[in-house]
N, C-alpha and C positions, 0 to 999 in steps of 0.2 A: 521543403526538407533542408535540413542542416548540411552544408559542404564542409567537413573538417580537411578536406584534400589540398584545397587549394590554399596561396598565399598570397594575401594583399600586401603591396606595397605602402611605403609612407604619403604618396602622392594618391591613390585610390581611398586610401583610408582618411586624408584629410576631406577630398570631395564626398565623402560620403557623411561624415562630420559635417561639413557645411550643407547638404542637400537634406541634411536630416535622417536618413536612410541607416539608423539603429533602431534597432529591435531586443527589447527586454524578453527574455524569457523566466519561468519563474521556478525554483527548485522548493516544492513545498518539503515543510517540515512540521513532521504528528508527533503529540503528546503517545507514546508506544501504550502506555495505560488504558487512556480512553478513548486512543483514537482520533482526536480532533485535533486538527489544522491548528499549528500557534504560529507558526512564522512561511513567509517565504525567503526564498534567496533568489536577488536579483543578479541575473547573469546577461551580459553585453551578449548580439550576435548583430552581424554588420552585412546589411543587404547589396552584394554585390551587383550595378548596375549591367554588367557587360556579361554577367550569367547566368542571372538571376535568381543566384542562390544565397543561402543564408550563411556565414561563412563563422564559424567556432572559434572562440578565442586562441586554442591552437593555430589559426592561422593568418591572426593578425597582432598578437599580443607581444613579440620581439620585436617588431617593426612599430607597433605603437610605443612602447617605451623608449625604443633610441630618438625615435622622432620628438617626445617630450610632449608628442598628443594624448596620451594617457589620463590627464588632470582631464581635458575638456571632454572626453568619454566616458568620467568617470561623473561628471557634472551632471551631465547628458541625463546618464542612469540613474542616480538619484531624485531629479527632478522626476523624471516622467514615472521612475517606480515608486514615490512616495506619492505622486496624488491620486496613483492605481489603489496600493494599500489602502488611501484613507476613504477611497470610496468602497473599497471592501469591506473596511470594517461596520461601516453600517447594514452587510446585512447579519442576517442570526448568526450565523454560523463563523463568519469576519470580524464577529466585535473584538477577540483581543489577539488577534493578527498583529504578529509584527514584522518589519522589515530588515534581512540583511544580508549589508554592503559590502564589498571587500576594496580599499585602499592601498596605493601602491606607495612605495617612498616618494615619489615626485608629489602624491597629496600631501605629505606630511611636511614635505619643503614649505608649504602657504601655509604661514603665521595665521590667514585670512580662512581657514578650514573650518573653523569651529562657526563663526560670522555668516560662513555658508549653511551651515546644516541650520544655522537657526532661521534665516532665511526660507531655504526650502519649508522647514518645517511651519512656519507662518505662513505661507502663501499655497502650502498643500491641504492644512489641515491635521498633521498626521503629527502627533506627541512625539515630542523626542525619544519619550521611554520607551517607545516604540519601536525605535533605531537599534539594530544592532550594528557594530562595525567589527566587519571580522578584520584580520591580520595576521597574515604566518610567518613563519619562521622566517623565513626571507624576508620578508618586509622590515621585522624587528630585526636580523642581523646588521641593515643595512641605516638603522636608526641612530641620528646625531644628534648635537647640540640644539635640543629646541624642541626635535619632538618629543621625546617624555612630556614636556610642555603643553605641546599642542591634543597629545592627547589624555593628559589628567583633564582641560578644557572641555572635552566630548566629555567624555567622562562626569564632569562638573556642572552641563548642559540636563543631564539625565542620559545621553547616551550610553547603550549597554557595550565595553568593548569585551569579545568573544579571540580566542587563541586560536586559530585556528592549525588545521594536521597536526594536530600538538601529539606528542611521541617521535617525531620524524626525524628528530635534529637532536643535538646533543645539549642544545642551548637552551632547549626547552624549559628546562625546571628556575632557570635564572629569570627568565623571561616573566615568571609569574611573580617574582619578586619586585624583579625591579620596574615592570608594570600593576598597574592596578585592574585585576583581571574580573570582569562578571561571570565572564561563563569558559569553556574550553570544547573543541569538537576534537574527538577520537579519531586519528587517521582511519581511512576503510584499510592500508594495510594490516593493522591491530585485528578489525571489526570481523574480515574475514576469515580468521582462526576461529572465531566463536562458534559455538557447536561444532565443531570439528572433529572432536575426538583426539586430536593430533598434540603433538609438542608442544606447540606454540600456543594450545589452550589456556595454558596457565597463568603465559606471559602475558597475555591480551585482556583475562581475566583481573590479574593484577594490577595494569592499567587502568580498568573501568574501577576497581574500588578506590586508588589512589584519587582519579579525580572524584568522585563521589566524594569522596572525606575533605577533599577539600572548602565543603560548603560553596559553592558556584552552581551557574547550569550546566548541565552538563548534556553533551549534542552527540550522539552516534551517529555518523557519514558512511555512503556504500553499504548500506542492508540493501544485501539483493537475494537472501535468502531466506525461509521459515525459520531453519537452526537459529540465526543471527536474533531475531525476534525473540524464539522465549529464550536464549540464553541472556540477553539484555532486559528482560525484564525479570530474569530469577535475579539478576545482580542492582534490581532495583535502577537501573539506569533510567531517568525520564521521558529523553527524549531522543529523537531519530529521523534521517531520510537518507534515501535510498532510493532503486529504482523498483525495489520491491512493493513500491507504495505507488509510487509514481516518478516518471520523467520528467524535467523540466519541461513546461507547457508554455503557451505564449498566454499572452493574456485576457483572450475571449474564453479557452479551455479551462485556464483557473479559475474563473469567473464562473463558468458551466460547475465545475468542480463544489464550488462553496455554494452555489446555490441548490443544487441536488445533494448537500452536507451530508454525505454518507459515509460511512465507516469503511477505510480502506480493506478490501477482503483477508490481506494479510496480517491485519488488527484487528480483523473481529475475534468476538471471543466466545469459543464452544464447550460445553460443559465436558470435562473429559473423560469421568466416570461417572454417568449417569446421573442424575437428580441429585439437590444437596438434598439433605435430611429435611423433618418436617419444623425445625426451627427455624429454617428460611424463610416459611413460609408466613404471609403479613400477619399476626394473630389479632383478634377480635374478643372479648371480652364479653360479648353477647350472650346469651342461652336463647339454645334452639328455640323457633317459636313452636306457636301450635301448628299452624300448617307445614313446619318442617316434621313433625312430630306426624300429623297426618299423612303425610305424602307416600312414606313406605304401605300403612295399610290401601289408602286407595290404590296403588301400584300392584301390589298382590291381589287385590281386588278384580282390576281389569284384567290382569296375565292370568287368574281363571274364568273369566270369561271367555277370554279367547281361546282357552285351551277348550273348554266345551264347545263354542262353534265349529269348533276345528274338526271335534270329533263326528257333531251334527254333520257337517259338511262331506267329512268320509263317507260316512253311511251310504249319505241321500245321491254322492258322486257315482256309487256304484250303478245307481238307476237313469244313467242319463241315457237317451236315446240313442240309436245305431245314427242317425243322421247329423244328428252333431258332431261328434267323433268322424262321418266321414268328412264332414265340413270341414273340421278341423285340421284332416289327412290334406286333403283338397288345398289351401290354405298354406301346408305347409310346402306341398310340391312348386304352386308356383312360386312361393319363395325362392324353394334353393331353383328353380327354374330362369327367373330375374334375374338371380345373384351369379350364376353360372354364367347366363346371357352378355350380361353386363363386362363379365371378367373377359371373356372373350371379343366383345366388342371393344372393350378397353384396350389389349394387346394389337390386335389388329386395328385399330382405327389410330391408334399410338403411334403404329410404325408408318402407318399412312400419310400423319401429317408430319412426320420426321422425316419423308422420304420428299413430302410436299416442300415443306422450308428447305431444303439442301437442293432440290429440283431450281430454286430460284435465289441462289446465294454465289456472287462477284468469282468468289474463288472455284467453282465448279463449271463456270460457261467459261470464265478464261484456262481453265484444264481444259476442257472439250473444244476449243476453238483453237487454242496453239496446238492441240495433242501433245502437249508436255507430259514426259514421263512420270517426271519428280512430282508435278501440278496432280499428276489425277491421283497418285499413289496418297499424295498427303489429302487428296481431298475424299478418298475410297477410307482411309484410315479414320480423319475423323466423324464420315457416314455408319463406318461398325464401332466407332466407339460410343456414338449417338441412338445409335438402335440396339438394345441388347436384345440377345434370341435372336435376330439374325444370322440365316446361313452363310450366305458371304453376296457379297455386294459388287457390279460391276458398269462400266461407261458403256455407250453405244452412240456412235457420230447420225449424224441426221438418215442416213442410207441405210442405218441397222450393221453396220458394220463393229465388232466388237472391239474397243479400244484398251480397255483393262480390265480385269479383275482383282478382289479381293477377299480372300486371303488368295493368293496364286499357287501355292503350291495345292490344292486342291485339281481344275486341271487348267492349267498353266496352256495346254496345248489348243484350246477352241481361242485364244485370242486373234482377233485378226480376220476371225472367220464372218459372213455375211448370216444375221440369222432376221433379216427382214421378211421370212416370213412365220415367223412367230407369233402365236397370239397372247404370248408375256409381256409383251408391253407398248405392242402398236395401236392400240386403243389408246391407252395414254394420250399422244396426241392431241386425241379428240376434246380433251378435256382439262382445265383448269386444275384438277386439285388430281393427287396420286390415283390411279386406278388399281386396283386389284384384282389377278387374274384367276382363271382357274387351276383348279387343282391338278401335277402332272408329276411326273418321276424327273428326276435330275440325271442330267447322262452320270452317271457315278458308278461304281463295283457298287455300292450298297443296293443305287436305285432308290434312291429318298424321295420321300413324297415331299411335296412343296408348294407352297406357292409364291407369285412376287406380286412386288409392292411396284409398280413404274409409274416415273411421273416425266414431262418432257425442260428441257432445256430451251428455255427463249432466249434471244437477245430481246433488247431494250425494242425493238420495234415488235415483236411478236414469233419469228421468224420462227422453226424449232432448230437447234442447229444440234443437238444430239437427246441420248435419254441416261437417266439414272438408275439404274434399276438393283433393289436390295428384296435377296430371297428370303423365306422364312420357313426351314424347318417344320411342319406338320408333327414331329414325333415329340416336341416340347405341350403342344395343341393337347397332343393325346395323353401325355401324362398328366394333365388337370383333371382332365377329364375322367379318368381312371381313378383319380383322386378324386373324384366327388360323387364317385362310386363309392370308393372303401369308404367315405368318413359315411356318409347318408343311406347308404344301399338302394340307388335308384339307378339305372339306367338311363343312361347319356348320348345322345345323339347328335351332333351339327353335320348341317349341309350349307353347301354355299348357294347363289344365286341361280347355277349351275344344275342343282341336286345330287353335286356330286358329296360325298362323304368326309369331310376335313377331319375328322375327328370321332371315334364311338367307344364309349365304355366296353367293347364287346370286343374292339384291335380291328375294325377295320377300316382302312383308308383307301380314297380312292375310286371305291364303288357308288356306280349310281342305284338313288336310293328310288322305289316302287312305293315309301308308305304314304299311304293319302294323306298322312295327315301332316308331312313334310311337302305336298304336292297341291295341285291341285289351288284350290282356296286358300293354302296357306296358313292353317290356324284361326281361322274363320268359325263362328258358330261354338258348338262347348269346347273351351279350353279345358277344362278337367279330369276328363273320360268319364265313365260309366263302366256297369259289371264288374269283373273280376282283376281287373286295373286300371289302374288311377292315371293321371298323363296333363303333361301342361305345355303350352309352345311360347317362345319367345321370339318376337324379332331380332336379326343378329347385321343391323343395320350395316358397319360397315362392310359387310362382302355380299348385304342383300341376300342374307340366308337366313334359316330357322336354327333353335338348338330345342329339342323333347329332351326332357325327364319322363320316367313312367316308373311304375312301382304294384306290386302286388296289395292290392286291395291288405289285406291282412294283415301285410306285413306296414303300411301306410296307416292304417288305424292302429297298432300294436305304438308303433313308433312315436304317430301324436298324442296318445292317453298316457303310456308308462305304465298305468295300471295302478294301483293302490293297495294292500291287503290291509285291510279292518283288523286286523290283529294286532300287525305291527304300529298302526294309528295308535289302537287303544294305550299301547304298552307304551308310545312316547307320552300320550297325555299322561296317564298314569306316573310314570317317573315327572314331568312336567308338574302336578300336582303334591309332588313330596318334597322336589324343591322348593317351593312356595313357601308350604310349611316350615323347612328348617332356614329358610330366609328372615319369615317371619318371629322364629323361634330366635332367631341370635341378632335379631335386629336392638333391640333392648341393650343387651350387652354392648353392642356396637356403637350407639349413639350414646352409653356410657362415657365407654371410654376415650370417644370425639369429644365429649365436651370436658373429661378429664385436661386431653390435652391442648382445646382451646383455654382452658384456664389456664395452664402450665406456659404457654406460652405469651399468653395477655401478663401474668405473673413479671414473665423474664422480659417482657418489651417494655412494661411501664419503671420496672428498676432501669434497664438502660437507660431508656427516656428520660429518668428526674436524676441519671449519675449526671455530675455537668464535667467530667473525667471523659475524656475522650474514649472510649471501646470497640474493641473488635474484637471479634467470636472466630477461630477458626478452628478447621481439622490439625491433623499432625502434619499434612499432606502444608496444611500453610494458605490454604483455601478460605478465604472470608466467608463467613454462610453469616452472621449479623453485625451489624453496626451503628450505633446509637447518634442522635444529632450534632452531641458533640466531635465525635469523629469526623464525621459529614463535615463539620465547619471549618474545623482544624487542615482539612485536604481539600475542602472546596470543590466536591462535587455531591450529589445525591447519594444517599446513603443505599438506595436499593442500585446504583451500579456499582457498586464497593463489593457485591455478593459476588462470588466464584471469583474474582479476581486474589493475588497472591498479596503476600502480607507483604513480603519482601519486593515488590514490586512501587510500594509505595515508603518502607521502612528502610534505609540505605543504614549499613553498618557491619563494621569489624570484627565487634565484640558481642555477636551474638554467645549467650550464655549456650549450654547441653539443654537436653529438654527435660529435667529436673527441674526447670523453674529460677527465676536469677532476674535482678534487671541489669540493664546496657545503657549505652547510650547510641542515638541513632538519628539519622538526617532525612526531613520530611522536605519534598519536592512538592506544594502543593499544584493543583490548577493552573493557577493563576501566577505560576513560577517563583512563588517566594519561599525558599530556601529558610526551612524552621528548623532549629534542633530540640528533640526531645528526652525523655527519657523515658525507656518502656519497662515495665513493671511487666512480666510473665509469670500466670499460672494455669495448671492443668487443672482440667473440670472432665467432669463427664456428658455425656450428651442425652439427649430423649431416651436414645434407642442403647444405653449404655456405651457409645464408642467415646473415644477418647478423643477431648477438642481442646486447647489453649484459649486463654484470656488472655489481651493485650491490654494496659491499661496505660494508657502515652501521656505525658505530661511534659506542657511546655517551657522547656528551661530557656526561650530565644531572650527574653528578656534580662534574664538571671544573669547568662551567657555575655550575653551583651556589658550590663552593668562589673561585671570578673573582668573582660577586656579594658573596660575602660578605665579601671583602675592599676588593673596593669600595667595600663599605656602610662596612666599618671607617674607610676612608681620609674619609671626610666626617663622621667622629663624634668628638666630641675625647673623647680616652680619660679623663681623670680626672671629670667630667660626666655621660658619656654621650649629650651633644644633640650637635648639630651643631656643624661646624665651620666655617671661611671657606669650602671648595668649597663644602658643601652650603650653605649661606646663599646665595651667588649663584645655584646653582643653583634655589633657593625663589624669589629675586627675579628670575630670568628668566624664571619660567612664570607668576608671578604679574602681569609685566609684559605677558604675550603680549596682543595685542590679541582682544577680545571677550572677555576675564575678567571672573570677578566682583571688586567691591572688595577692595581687601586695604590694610591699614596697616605700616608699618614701626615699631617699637617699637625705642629703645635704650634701655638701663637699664644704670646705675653705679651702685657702691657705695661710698657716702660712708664716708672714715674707714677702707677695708678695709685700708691698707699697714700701721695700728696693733695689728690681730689678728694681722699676719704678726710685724710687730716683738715683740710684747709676750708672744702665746701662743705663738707659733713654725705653720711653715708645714701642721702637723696641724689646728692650728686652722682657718684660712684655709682649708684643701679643704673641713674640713666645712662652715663658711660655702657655698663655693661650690657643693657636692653638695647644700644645703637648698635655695638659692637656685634650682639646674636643678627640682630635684623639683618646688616649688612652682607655676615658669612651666608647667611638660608640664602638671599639672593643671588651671592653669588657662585652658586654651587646647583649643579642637580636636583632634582623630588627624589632620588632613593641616595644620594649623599646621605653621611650624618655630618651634624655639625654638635657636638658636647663640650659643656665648660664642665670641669673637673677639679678646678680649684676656682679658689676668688678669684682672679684675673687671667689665668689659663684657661683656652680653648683648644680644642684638638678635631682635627675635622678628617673622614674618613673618605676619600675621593675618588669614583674611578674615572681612569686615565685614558685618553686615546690611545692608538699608535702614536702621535707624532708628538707628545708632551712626556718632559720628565717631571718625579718630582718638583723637585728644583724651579722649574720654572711656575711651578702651578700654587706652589708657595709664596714666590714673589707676588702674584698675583694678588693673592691673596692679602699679601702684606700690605700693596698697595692701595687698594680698595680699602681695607680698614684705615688705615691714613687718612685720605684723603675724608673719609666721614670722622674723626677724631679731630682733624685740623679744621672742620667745618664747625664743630660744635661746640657753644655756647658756653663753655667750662673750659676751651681750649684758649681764649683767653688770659684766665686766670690762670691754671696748671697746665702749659702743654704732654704731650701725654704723646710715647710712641708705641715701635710695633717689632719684637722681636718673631722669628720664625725659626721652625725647625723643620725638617722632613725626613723621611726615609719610605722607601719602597716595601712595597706588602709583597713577598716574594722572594724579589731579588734580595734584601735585605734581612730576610728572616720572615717567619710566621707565628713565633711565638708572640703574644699579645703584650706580655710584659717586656719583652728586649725591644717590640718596633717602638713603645714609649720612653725607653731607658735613651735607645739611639738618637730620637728624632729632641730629647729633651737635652742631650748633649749637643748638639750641634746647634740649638735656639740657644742654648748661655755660651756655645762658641760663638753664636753670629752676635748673640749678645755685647759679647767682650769687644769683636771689632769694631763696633759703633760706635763705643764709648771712647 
């Protein structure tokens, strides 16, 4: 078990680091659609030696970070959980498993990060693409000069990076900017509003669509409830884990997990209103054969057959002989005679060996040998909660002297008392296993009839050193008994060993019994009777007594026949014989109109089939009932699990049209995680049965989509450069202006003397100039910097700033870096060539887009002037 209680120190946890003594545990995560296992998450736990418990990152995870052991724990975890994954993914259920990590700032400090995962992932076997790396908000707050770096490189490996608790922070939505994000998980504080009913429904709602629209994966965290389920799959969310599925397991139970690949029970999926319609249903194109064509008549054929024997049978039943009938009485007595027998052997021989086991159990000879109060009370308590139907249950020291009873307040007052000369349980003694005594009255105002169960107390050498003794009510005895009167109507009798009377359908207990056939021989010779009643004996082994049944001859033959009237025979064949006929009579119409609508539906399966348009068939309810192969490919699973599952659970979008009919656009989550967008074409149809269903008709615009971005992207990039243009600069200085951003500075930069490279070396010269000049700024600036030239020799670069730099200084910079590559090149020879700069502050300086250009452009032909 997991100790989150405790806290390792930095000195415990480095020894356990070098002893090897981490342990991966694994947080799986299901596709909420189908059900199937697509990732784990590897989570640290560290086996403490000195407690030998398994101790949660709550209670070494602050102590690991100041110590700076974090990096080699985190090394630790990746190794060992990547060569687990990649042996999982070869089995069926494991093949597109992937794995993910969560990194701290001190991974990001090693330049050497990206170098490692490729390592791991050669020496594990396990694809990069198979890598997730989560990162939360924390992690990114705390991100400097270098990581963006380090993780566009993962990133650039094939590594998926994942945002993780994303909504939890206010930095969140900058975060996906200024990282390059694959996927995003939902905090569980979000996840658990869902299906709520409450306020905060809407807001958690509106979260799960925003990351949906963002085209990523998208990960729901914390399902720990049904609500949370379907409402993430009305909102089309894909994916999820929670403990609703399962808990982090270690890695022999994951392993159990994916090899029994079964459908988490809070992902399976149950039809909700009965059967879909018969379009569901696989259609065939066939026409009935003959022998489908015959089956109905041979079927009517035989069910009159059997109606005639039946009735034959009636007849000829009337005439069966008195002797069989009483066979049959006979027969049936000592049934219920056995079954009686049995039941009553079963209660008493029950309490026997429950009296036997507790007679020889640690905790009952050390009650009876200390004469501890508390010892015998707890040991008497659980003797009556071991034996049910038990009167009450009490101790006796080897003398016969009474030490306790239970329940006591029944009479409290014989405690103490000498009853060695009893013959409730001094027998016992004599023998191994419980004995059972005769039947007698308990000292009680009622006077209960009773018997006990006693069995003796040994020690370890044989010794007896007291007894146990648990009584048994007689008057539970007598109401079975009485009840197997009322159900049967026979007369019930048990005697014990004794011949005394434990029990009789008739109330009497107690009496010794006179009938021979309880005496004597013992049921010896005909069990059955003869004459005018009938009668059968049982043995009633544990008390070594008998139990009779008997029964009036008449009423014993009435009861086995039931009797039959030829009347009412005739009358059921007769109706029996008219349904045939109107079976037969509408069978025709019937197998009509079957093969009407197996044509109707071979019809609509074979258009499916040759549309190469993706399709799906549903009610209003939104319920898939068909799906044609193009669908199936486009989502990448089998098109017969597409049925009863939700449209919208696979169709993610905003702009859903009314149900009028309309197309949208909308974001396809396949299988296989790749993030399509579509566009769905809706219309209404009718169904078989007349009800009202939708046609979805999805077409793939990812390509379309794709090639609009990327000329997009062309349209903001000045082609001779390759950085940005005037859109994209504005567009840099509007997000950089949005309020609650971090710092950023405006940087322009001109090149002194550039129109005398164009004059003198001609306009080849002057590109290269300006292609060194882009090169140089992209290097030395950020991945989410902009860098744009604007004019011919003007550049303007959009930067954010630390805490501890001003503009001012981030310009020089700037300045000089281009210098020093200006004075290095090739033309600087011929034409030297300088570097004026401007800057102003995004914020402090203003947010209008056209005044931080106007400002930062005056103060570059101020810095200008001083040069000169």
């Amino acid at each position: 078990m997991a100790g989150a209680a405790q806290t390792l120190t930095a000195e415990r946890i480095a020894r356990a680091l070098d002893q090897g003594d981490v342990v991966v545990h694994y947080q799986p995560c299901y596709d909420l659609r189908t059900g199937e296992m697509v990732a784990v998450e590897a989570l640290a736990r560290i086996l403490d030696t000195e407690s030998g418990e398994l101790v949660e990152p709550s209670g070494f995870l602050d102590s690991l970070e100041e110590s700076g052991l974090v990096v080699r724990l985190d090394e630790l975890v990746l190794s060992a959980a990547a060569g687990q994954v990649a042996r999982w993914r070869g089995l069926p259920a494991g093949r597109r498993l992937c794995l993910a990590v969560n990194l701290s700032p001190a991974d990001l400090d090693d330049s050497m990060l990206p170098q490692r995962f490729r390592e791991v992932s050669e020496n594990s076997g396990l694809p990069l693409d198979a890598v997730i790396v989560e990162l939360t908000e924390t992690v990114l707050s705390r991100t400097g000069q270098g990581h963006e770096q380090v993780l566009a490189e993962l990133a650039g490996l094939g590594c998926n990076v994942t945002l993780d608790d994303f909504g939890t922070g206010n930095a969140s939505f900058d975060y996906l900017r200024r990282f390059r994000v694959d996927g995003v998980k939902i905090d569980r504080s979000f996840v658990q509003f869902l299906g709520s009913g409450g306020p905060h429904e809407r807001m958690a709602e509106s979260l799960v669509r925003f990351c949906l629209s963002l085209g990523v994966h998208v990960v729901a965290e914390g399902i720990e409830r049904p609500q949370h389920v379907a409402a993430l799959r009305r909102l089309g969310c894909p994916f999820g884990q929670g403990f609703l599925m399962s808990r982090p397991l270690d890695g022999a139970a994951l392993e159990a997990l994916l090899v029994a690949d079964r459908v988490p029970a809070a992902l399976a999926r149950t039809a909700e209103r009965g059967a879909l319609p018969a379009l569901t249903t696989a259609p065939t194109a066939a026409e009935p054969s003959v022998l489908e064509r015959l089956v109905p008549r041979v079927l009517a054929g035989l069910v009159s057959l059997v109606l005639v024997l039946v009735a034959v049978l009636v007849v000829e039943g009337r005439a069966d002989s008195d002797a069989s009938l009483t066979s049959a009485a006979r027969n049936r007595l000592e049934a219920i005679d056995s079954l009686a027998a049995r039941g009553v052997d079963l209660r008493l021989g029950g309490l026997r060996d429950a009296v036997t086991t507790f007679s020889r159990s640690d905790a009952v000879r050390r009650a009876v040998v200390t004469g501890d109060q508390d010892r015998m009370d707890l040991a008497l308590e659980a003797l009556g909660s071991a034996t049910t139907g038990s009167y009450n249950a009490s101790l006796y020291d080897a003398s016969g002297v009474m030490l306790d009873l239970a329940p006591p307040q029944r009479s409290p007052e014989v405690i103490g008392h000498d009853f060695s000369f009893r013959e409730w349980y001094l027998p016992a003694g004599r023998r191994d296993t419980a004995y059972v005594s005769q039947a007698y009255q308990l000292m009680t105002p009622e006077r209960t009839w009773a018997v006990a169960v006693a069995a003796a107390v040994r020690d370890p050498r044989g010794r007896i050193r007291g007894y146990v003794v648990a009584t048994l009510a007689l008057s539970g005895l007598q109401a079975e008994m009485e009840a197997v009167f009322r159900r049967y109507g026979v007369a019930v009798t048990v005697v014990d060993r004794h011949g005394t009377t434990l029990a009789d359908s008739g109330g009497r207990i107690g009496v010794p019994t006179s009938d021979p056939r309880l005496l004597g021989e013992r049921g010896r010779g005909d069990r059955s009777g003869t004459g005018e009643r009938l009668w059968a004996v049982s043995e009633v082994s544990s008390i070594g007594g008998w139990l009779l049944v008997e029964q009036d001859r008449d009423a014993a033959v009435g009861n086995a026949t039931g009797g039959t009237d030829p009347l009412l025979a005739g009358l059921v064949v007769a109706i029996g014989f008219v349904l045939v006929l109107l079976w037969l009579a509408t069978d025709a119409r019937r197998r009509r109109l079957k093969g009407d609508l197996r044509r109707a539906n071979a019809w609509l399966s074979s258009i499916l089939g040759a549309t190469p348009t993706p399709v799906l068939v549903s009610d209003t309810d939104g319920r898939v009932h068909q799906a044609n192969a193009a669908a199936a490919g486009l989502l990448g699973v089998p098109a017969d699990s597409l049925r009863g599952q939700t449209v919208g659970s696979w169709l993610t979008t905003r702009d859903q049209p009314a149900s009028d009919g309309g197309a949208f656009p909308a974001t396809v989550v396949t299988r296989d995680g790749d993030v399509r967008l579509v566009e769905v074409q809706l219309r209404d149809l009718t169904g078989p049965h007349g009800e009202p269903m939708r046609l979805h008709s999805l077409v793939d615009v990812t390509p379309h989509r794709e090639e609009q971005d990327r000329l997009r992207a062309q349209s903001r990039i000045d082609p001779l450069t390759g950085v940005a243009n005037r859109i994209g600069l504005q567009e840099a200085l509007a997000a950089a202006a949005a309020p609650g951003r971090s710092p950023h500075a405006l940087v322009m930069l001109d090149l002194d003397r550039f129109k005398s490279v164009n004059d003198d070396l001609g306009h080849a010269a002057g590109d290269s100039v300006l292609c060194a000049v882009a090169d140089v700024l992209g290097d030395a600036v950020q991945p989410d910097d902009t860098v744009a030239r604007v004019g011919g020799d003007e550049f303007v670069l959009v930067v954010r700033l630390d805490e501890r730099t001003s503009p001012g200084v981030v310009a020089e910079r700037l300045r000089g870096r281009v210098q020093e590559v200006l004075d290095a090149h090739p033309f600087a020879l011929h034409v030297p060539v300088g570097v004026s700069v401007g800057s102003a502050a995004v914020g402090a300086d203003g947010r209008d887009a056209d005044e931080l250009l106007r400002l930062a452009d005056a103060r570059m032909y101020e810095a200008k002037r001083r040069r000169r």
